[in-house]
C-alpha positions as CSV (number, residue, x, y, z in Angstrom):
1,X,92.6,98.5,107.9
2,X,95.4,96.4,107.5
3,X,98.3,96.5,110.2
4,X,101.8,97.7,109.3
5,X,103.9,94.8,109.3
6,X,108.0,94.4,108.9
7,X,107.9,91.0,106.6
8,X,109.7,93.0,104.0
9,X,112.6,94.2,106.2
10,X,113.1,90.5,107.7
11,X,112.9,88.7,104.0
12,X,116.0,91.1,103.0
13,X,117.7,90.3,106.4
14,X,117.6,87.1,105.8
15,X,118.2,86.9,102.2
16,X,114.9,85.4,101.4
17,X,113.6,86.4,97.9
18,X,109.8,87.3,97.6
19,X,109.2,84.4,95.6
20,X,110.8,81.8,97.8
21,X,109.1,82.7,100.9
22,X,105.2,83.0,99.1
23,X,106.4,80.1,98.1
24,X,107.0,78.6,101.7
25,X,104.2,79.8,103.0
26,X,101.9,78.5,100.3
27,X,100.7,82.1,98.6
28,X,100.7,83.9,95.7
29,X,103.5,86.4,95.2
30,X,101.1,89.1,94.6
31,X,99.2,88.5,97.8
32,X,102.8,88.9,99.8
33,X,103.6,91.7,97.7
34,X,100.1,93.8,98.9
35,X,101.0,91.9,102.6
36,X,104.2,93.8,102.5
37,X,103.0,97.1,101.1
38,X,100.1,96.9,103.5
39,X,97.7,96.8,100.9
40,X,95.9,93.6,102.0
41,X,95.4,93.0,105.7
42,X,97.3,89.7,106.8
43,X,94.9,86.9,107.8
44,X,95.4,85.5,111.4
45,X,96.9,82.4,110.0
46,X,99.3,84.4,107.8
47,X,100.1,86.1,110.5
48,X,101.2,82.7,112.5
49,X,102.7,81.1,109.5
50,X,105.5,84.4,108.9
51,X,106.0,84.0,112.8
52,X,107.0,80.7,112.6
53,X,108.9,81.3,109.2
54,X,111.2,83.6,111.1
55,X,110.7,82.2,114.6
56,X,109.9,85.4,116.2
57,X,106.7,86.4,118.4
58,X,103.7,88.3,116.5
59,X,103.8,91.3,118.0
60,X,107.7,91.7,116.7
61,X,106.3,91.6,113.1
62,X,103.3,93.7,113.1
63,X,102.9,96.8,114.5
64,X,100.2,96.8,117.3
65,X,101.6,100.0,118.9
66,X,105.2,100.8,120.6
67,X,107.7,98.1,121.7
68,X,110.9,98.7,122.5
69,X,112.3,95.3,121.7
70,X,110.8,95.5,118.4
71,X,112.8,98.3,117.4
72,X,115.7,97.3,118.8
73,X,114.9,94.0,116.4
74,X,114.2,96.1,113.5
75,X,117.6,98.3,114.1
76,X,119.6,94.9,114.5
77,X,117.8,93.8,111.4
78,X,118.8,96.5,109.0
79,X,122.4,96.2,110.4
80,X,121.9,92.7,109.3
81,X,121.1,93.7,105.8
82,X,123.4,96.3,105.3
83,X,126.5,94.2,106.6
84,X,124.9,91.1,103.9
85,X,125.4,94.0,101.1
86,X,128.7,94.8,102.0
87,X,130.0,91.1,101.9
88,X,128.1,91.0,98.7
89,X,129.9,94.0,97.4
90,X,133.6,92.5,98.5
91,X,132.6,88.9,97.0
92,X,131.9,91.0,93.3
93,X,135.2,92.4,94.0
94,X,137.3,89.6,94.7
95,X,135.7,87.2,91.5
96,X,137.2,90.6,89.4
């Protein structure tokens, strides 16, 4: 059974596009798609190689049970991504 995971949630904090990081990590977009979803279980090495991509432990990306820091990493995350949409937003605005 494959193990919830957060891959999704970092790619948008960081801005990363699907495409750019299957490409990076040498898969196909589909298999990072069904990754994400938690369609297809993540192999060990995938596992490693999104780690590295985003320089954080394991255990902060998949879910092996409750950790505090995780969710404080997750919360801090989505602040990320709302605060990228917002500059986004006043960018649009401006170029009007």
């Amino acid at each position: 059974m494959p193990v919830p995971n957060h891959i999704r949630r970092l790619r948008s904090a960081h801005g990363i596009s699907a495409t750019q990081l299957a490409h990076t990590l040498g898969v196909n977009q589909s298999t990072l798609s069904r990754w994400e979803s938690g369609d297809r279980e993540v192999s060990d090495d995938g596992k490693l190689q999104v780690a590295e991509y985003f320089n954080l432990p394991v255990v902060a990306i998949f879910n092996f049970g409750y950790d505090p820091l995780r969710d404080a990493l997750l919360r801090t995350m989505d602040a990320v991504t709302a605060l990228r949409h917002e500059v986004d937003e006043l960018r649009l605005e401006r170029s009007v």
